[in-house]
BADRENLO-262387 format. One record per residue (C-alpha): residue number from 1; residue in one letter; chain; x, y, z negated. Coordinates in steps of 0.001 Angstrom, whole numbers, plus 500000, padded with zeros to 6 digits. Each point is the difference from the previous one (the first is absolute). Layout:
<site resi="NUM" resn="A" chain="A" east="X" north="Y" up="Z"/>
...
This chain:
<site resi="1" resn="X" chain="A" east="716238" north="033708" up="923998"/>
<site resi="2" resn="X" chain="A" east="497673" north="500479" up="496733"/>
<site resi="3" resn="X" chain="A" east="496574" north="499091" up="500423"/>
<site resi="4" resn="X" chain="A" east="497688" north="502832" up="498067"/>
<site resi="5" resn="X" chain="A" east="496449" north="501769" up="500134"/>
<site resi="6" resn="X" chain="A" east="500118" north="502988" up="501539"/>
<site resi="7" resn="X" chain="A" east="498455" north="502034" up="497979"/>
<site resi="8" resn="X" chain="A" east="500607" north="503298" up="501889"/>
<site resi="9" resn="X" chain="A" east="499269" north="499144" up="503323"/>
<site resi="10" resn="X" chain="A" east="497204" north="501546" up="500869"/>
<site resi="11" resn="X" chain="A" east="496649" north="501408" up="498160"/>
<site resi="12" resn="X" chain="A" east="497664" north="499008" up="502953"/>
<site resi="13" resn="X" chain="A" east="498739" north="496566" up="499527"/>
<site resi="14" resn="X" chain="A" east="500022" north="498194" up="503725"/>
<site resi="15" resn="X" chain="A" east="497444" north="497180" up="500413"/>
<site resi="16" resn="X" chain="A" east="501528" north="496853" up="499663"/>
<site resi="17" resn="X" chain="A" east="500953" north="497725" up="503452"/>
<site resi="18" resn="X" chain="A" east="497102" north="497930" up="501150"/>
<site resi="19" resn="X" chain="A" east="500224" north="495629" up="501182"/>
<site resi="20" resn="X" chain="A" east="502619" north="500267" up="502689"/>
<site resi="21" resn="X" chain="A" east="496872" north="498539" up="501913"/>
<site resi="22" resn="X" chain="A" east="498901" north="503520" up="499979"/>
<site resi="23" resn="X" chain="A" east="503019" north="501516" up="500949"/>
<site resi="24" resn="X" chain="A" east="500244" north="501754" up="503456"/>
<site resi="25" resn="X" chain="A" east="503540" north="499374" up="501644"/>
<site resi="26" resn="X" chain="A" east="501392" north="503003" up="501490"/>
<site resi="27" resn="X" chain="A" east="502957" north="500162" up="502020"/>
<site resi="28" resn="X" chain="A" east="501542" north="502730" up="501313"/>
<site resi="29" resn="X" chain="A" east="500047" north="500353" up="504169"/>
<site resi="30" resn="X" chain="A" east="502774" north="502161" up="501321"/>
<site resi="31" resn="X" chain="A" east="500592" north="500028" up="504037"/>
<site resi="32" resn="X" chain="A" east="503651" north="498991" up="501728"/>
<site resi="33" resn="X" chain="A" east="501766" north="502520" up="501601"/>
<site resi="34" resn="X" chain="A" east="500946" north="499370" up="503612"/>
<site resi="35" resn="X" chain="A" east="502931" north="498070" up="499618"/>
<site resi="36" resn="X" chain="A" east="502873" north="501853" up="501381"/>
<site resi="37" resn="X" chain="A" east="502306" north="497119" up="501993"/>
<site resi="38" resn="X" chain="A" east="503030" north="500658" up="497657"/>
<site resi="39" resn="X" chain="A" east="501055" north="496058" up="499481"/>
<site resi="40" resn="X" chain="A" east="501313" north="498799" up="496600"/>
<site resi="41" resn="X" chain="A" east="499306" north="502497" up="496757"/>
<site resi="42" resn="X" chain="A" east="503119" north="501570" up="499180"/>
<site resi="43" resn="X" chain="A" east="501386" north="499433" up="495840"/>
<site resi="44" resn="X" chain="A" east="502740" north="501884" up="498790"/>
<site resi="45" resn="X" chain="A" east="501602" north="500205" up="496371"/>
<site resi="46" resn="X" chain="A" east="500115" north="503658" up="498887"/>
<site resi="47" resn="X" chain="A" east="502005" north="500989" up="496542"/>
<site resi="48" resn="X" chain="A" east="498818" north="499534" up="496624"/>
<site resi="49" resn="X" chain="A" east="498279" north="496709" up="500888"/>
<site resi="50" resn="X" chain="A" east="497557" north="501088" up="502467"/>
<site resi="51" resn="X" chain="A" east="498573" north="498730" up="503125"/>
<site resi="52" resn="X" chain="A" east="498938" north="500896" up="502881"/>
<site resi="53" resn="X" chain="A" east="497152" north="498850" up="502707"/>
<site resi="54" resn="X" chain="A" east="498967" north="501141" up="503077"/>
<site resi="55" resn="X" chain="A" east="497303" north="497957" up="501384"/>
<site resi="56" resn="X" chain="A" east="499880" north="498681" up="503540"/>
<site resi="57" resn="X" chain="A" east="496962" north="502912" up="500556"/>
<site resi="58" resn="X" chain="A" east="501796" north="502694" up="498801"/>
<site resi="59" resn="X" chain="A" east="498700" north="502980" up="502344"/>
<site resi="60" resn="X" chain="A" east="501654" north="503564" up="499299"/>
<site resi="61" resn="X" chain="A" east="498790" north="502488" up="501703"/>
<site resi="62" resn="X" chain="A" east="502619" north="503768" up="500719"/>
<site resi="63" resn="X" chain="A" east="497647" north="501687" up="496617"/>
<site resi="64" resn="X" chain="A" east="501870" north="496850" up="497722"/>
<site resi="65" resn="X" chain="A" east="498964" north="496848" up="498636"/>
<site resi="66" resn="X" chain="A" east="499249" north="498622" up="496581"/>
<site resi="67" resn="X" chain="A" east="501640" north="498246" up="497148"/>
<site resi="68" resn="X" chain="A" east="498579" north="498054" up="496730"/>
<site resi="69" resn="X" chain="A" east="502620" north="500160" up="497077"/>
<site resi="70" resn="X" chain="A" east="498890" north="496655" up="497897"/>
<site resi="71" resn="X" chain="A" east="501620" north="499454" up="496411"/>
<site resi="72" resn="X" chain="A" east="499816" north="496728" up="498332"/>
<site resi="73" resn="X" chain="A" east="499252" north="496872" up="501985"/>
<site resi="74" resn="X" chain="A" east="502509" north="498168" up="502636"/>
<site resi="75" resn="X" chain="A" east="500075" north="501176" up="503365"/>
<site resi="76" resn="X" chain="A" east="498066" north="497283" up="501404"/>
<site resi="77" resn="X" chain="A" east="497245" north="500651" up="498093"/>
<site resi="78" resn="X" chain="A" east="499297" north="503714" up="501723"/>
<site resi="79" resn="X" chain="A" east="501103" north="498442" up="503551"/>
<site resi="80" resn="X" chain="A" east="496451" north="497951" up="499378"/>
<site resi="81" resn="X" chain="A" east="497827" north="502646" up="498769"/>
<site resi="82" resn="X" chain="A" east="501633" north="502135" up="502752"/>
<site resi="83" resn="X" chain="A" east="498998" north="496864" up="502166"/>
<site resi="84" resn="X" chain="A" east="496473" north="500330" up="498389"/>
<site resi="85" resn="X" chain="A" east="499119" north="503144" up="500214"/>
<site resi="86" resn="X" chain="A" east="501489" north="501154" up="503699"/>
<site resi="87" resn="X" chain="A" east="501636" north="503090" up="498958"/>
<site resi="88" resn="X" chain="A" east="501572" north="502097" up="502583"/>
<site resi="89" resn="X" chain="A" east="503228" north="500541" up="497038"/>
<site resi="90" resn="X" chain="A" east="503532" north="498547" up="499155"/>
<site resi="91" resn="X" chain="A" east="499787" north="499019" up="496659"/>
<site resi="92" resn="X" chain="A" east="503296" north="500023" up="497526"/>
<site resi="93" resn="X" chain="A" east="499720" north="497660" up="497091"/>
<site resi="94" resn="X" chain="A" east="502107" north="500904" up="496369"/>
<site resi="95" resn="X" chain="A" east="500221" north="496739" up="497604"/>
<site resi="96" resn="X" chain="A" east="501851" north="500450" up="496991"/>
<site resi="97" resn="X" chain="A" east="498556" north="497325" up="498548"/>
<site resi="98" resn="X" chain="A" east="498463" north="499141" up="496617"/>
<site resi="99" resn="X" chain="A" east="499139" north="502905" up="497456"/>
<site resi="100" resn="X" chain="A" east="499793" north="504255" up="500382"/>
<site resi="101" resn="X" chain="A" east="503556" north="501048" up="499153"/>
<site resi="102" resn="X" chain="A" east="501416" north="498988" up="503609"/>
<site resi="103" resn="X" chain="A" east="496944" north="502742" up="501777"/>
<site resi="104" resn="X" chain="A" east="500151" north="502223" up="497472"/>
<site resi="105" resn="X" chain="A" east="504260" north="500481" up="500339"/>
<site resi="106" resn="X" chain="A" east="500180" north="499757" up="504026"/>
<site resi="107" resn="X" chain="A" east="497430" north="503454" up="499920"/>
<site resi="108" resn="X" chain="A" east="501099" north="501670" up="497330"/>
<site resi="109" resn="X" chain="A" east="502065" north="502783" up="502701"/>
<site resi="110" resn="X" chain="A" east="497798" north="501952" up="501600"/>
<site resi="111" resn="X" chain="A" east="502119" north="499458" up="503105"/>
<site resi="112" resn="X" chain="A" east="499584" north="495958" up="499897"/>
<site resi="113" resn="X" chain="A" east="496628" north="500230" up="502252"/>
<site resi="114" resn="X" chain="A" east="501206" north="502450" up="502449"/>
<site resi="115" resn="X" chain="A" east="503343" north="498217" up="500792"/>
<site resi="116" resn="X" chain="A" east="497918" north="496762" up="500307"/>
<site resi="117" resn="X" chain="A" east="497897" north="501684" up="502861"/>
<site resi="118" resn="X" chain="A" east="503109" north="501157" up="501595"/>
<site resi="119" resn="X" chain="A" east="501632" north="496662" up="499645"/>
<site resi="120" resn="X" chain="A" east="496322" north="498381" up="501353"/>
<site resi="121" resn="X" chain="A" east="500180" north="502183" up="502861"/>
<site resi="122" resn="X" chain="A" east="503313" north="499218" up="500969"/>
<site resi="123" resn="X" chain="A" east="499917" north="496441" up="500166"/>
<site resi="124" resn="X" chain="A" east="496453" north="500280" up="502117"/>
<site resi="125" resn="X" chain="A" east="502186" north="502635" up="502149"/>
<site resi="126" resn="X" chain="A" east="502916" north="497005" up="500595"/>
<site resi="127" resn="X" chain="A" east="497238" north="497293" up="500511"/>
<site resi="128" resn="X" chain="A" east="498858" north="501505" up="503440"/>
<site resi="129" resn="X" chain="A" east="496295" north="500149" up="498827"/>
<site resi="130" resn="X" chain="A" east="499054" north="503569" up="499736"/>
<site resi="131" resn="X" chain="A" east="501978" north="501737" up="502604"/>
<site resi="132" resn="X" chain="A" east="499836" north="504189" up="499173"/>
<site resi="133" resn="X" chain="A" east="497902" north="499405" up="497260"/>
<site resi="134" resn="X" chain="A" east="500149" north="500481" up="496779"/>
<site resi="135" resn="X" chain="A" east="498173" north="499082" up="495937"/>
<site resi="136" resn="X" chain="A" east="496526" north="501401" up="500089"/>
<site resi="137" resn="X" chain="A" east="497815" north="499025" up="497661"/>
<site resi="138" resn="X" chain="A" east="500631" north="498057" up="496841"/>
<site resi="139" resn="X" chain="A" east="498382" north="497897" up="497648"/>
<site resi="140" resn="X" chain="A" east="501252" north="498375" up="496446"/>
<site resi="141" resn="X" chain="A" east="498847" north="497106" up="499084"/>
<site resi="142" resn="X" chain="A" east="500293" north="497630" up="497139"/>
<site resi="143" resn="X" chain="A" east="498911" north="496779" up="497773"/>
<site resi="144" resn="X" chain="A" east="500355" north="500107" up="496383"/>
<site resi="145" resn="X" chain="A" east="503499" north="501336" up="498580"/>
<site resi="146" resn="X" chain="A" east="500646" north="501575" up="503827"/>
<site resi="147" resn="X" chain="A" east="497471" north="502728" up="498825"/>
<site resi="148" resn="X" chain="A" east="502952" north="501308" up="497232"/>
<site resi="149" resn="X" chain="A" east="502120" north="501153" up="503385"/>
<site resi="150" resn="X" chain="A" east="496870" north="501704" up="501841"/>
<site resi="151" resn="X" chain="A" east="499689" north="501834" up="496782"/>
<site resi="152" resn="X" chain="A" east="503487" north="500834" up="499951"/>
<site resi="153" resn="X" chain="A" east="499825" north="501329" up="503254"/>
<site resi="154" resn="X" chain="A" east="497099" north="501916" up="499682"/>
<site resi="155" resn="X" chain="A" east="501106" north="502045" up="496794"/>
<site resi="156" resn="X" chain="A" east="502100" north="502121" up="502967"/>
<site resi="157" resn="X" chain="A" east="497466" north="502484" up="501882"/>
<site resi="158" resn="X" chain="A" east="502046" north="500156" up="502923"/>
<site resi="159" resn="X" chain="A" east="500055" north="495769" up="499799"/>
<site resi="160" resn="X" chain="A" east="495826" north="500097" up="500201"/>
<site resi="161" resn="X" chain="A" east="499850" north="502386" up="502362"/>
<site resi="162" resn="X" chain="A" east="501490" north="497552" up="502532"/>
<site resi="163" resn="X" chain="A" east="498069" north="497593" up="498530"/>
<site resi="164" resn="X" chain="A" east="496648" north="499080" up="502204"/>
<site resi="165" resn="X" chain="A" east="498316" north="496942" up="498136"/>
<site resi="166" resn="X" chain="A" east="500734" north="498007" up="496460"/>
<site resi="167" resn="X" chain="A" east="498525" north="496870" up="499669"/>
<site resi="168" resn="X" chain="A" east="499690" north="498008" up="496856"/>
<site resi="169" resn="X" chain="A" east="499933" north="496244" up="498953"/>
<site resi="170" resn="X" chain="A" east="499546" north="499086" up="496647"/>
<site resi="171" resn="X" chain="A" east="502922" north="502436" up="499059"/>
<site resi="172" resn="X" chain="A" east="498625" north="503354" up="498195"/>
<site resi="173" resn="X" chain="A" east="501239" north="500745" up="496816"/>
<site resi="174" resn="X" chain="A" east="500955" north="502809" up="497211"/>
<site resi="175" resn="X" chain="A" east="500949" north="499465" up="496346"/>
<site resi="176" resn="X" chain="A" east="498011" north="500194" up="496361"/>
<site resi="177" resn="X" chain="A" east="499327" north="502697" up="498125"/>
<site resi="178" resn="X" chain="A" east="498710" north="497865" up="497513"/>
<site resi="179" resn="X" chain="A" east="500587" north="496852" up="500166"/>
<site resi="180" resn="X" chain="A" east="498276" north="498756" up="497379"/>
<site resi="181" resn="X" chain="A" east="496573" north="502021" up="501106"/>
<site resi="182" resn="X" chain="A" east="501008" north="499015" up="503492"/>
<site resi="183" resn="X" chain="A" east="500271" north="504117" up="500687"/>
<site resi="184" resn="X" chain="A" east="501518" north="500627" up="503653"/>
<site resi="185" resn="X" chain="A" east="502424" north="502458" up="500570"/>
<site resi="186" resn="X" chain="A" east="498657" north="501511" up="502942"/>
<site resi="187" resn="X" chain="A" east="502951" north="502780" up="501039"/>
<site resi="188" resn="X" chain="A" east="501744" north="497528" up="502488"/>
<site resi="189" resn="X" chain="A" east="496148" north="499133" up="501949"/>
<site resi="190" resn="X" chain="A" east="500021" north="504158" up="500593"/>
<site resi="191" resn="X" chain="A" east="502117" north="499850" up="503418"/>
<site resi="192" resn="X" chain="A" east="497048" north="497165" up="500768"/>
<site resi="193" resn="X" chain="A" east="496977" north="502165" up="498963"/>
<site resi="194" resn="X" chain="A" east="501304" north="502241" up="502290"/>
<site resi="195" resn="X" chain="A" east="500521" north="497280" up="503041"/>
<site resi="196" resn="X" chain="A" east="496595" north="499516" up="499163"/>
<site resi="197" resn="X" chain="A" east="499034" north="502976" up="500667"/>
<site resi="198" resn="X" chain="A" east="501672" north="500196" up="503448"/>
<site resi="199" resn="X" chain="A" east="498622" north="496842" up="500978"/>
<site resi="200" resn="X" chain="A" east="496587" north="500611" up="499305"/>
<site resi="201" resn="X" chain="A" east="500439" north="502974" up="502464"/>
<site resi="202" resn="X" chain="A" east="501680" north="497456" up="502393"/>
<site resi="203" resn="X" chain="A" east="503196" north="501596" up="499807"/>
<site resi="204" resn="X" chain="A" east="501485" north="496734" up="498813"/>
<site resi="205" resn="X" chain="A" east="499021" north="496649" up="500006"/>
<site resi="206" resn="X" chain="A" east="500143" north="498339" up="496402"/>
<site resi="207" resn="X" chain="A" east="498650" north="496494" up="499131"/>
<site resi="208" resn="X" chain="A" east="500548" north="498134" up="496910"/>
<site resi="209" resn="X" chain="A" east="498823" north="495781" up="499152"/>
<site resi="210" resn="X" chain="A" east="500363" north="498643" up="497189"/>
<site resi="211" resn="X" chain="A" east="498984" north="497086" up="498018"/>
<site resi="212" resn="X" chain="A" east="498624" north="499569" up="496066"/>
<site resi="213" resn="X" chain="A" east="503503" north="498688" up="498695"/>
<site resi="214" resn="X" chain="A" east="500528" north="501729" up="496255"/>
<site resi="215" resn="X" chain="A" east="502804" north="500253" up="498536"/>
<site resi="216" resn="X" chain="A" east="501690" north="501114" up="496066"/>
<site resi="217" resn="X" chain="A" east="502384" north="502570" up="499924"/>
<site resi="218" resn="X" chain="A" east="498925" north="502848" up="502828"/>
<site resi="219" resn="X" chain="A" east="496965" north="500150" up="501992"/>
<site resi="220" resn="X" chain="A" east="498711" north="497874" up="502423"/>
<site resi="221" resn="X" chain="A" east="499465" north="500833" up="503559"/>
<site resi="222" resn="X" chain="A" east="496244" north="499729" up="499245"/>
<site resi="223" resn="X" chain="A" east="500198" north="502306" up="497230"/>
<site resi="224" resn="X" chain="A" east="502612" north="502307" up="501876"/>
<site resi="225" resn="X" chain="A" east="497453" north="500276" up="503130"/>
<site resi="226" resn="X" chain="A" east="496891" north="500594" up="497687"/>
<site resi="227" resn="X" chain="A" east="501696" north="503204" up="498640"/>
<site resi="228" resn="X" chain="A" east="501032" north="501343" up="503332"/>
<site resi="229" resn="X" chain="A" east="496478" north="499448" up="500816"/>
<site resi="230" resn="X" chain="A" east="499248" north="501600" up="497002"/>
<site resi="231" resn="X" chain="A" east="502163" north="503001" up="500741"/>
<site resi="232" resn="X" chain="A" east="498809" north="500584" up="503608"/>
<site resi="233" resn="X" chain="A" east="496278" north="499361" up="499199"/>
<site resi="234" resn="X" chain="A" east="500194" north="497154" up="502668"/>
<site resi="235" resn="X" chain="A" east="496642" north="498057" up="499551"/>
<site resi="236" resn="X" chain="A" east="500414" north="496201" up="500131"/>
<site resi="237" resn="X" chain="A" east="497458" north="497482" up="502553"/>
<site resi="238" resn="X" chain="A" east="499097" north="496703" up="498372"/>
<site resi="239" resn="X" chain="A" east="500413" north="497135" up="502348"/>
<site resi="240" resn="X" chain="A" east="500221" north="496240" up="499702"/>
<site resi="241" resn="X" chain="A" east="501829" north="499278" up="503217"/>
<site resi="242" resn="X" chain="A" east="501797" north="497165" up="501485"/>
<site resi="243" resn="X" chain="A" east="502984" north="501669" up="501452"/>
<site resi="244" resn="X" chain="A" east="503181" north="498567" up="501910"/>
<site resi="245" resn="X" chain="A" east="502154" north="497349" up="498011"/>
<site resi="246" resn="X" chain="A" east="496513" north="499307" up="498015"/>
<site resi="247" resn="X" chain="A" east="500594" north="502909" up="498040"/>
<site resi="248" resn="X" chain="A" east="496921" north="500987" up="498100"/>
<site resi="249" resn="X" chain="A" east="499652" north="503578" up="500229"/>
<site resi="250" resn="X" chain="A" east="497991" north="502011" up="497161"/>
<site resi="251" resn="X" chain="A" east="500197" north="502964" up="500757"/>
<site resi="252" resn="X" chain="A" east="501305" north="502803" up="502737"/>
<site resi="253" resn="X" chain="A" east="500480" north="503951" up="500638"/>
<site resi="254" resn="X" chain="A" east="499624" north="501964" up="503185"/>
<site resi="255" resn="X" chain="A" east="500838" north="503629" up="499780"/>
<site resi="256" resn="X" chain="A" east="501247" north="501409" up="503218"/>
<site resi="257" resn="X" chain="A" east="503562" north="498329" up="500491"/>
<site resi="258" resn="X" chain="A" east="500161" north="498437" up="496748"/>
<site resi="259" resn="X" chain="A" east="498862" north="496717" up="499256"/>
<site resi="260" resn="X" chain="A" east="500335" north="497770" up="497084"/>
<site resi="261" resn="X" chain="A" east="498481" north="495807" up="500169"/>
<site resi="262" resn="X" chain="A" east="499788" north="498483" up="496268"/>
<site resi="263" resn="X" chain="A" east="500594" north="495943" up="500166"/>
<site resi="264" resn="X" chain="A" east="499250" north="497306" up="497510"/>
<site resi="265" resn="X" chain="A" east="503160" north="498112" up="498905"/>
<site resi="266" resn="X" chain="A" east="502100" north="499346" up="496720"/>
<site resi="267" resn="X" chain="A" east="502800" north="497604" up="501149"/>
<site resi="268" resn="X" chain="A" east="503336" north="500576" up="501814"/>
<site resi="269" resn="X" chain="A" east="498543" north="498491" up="503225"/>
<site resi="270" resn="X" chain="A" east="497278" north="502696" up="499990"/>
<site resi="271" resn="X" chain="A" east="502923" north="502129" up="499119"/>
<site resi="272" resn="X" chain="A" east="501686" north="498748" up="503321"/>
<site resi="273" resn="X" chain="A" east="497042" north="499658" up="502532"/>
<site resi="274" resn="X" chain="A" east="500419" north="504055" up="499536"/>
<site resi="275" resn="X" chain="A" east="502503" north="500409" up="501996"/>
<site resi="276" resn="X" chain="A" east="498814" north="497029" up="502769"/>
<site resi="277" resn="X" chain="A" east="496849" north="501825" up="500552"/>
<site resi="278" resn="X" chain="A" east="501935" north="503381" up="500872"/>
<site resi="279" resn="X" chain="A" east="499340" north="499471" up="503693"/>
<site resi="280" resn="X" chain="A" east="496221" north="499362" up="499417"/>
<site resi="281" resn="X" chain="A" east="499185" north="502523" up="497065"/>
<site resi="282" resn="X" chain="A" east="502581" north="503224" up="500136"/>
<site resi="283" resn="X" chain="A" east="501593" north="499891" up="502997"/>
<site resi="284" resn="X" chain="A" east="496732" north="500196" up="502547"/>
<site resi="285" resn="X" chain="A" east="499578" north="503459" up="498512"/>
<site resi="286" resn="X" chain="A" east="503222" north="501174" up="501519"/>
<site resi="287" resn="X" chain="A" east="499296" north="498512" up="502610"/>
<site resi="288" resn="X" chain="A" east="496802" north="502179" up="500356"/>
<site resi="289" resn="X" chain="A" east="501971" north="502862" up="499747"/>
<site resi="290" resn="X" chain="A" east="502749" north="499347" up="502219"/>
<site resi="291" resn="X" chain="A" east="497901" north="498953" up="502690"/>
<site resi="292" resn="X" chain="A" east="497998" north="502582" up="499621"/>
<site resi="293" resn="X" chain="A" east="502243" north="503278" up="499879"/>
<site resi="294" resn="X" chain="A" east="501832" north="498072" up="503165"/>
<site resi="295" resn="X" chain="A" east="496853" north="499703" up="502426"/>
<site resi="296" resn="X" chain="A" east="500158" north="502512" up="502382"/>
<site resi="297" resn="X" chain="A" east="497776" north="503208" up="499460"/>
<site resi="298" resn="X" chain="A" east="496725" north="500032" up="501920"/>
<site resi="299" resn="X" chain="A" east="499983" north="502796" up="502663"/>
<site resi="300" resn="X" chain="A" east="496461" north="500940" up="501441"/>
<site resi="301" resn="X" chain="A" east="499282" north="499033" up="503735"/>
């Protein structure tokens, strides 16, 4: 990875991070589920190199149940932040290891994500777990070059309209224009103005982190964020927080639904502690969302 200024990140000047003596530590609190008395957590292999997870609390209920699609990152990795963050969700994990080409070519068919829902819901179907039930909502997630399959994915309307949540780790990314004046092309960030858009009306849940990492030949995902932000008129909230993995945060966005954290960090282990922190800094907000649209409705007495 090249190590350059970036130039075009942003044109609003955030105050610089204070001693970490001044820092205040903030970690997110989410609240266990009642643990459902289902024994071991069942793993299966699924085609194309995914896994899947069903946690020992897995609860579905005769309206569905939930599943997070993860790209990029080994399966045990999502088992923790699954772990962490007490969702109520199976969780299938795609690896195809080092690079974008391996995302990019597994999504190019339109029908790839559909036939991996049906295949999901057939192995939960043989593993006894969710007895007349059936997908209901889902959520993509991803860390670093997992984000080129989410964007795959999402190019297909009738793919995003299944589509409940898309959550982002240090993986956001579009092209040059110009590279030399560091110009982004922003037609490919168009489908995510308009995710945006439905998450600010709570349609959707979308939540992007990402650190400062630059880079040569296409856009960081600083730079990349800063012009969504740009596009959506999405105002940014200086901070100088301590957050989980002693991440120092710099910066966030609340709209609705759609949240974004900005983290200090230039080095492949800030790179890394991304996708760690998934359970602690993304995730919770599904949870949110899930638990909430689950509780039962309130009936007056």
């Amino acid at each position: 990875m090249f190590l350059v200024s970036c130039t075009g990140c942003s044109n609003e000047k955030l105050p610089r991070p204070a001693d970490a003596s001044d820092r205040t530590p903030r970690e997110a609190v989410v609240e266990a589920p009642k643990r459902m008395d289902n024994g071991a957590p069942y793993r299966a292999k699924l085609t194309h190199g995914a896994e899947l997870y069903i946690p020992p609390w897995f609860s579905p209920s005769p309206a569905g149940y939930d599943v997070i699609i993860h790209f990029h990152g080994l399966g045990k990795l999502q088992e923790a932040n699954l772990e962490r963050s007490q969702i109520n969700a199976a969780v299938v994990s795609i690896n195809h290891g080092v690079g974008t080409e391996g995302y990019s070519n597994h999504f190019r068919d339109a029908q790839s994500f559909p036939k991996l829902l049906e295949e999901t819901q057939a192995e939960i179907d043989k593993s006894g777990r969710a007895p007349s039930s059936k997908i209901r909502r889902v959520a993509l997630s991803a860390w670093s070059a997992g984000f080129v399959s989410v964007s795959q994915i999402l190019r297909e309307p009738a793919n995003g309209d299944k589509v409940d949540a898309v959550l982002l780790a240090d993986g956001f990314f579009t092209s040059f224009t110009d590279p030399k004046k560091r110009v982004i092309n922003t037609t490919s960030l168009e489908r995510f103005v308009a995710l945006v858009d439905q998450a600010s009306k709570n349609d959707k849940l979308f939540g992007i982190t990402h650190t400062a990492i630059p880079t040569q030949n296409y856009p960081s995902v600083e730079e990349t964020v800063a012009k969504l932000l740009e596009m959506t008129s999405s105002a940014k909230t200086a901070t100088n927080v301590l957050g989980p993995r002693k991440m120092v945060e710099t910066y966030v966005v609340d709209r609705g639904s759609f949240h974004v954290k900005g983290y200090e960090g230039i080095l492949a282990g800030d790179h890394i502690r991304q996708i760690h922190a998934m359970g602690e800094t993304l995730w919770p907000y599904l949870k949110t969302r899930w638990d909430a649209s689950s509780a039962p409705a309130k009936t007056d007495k």
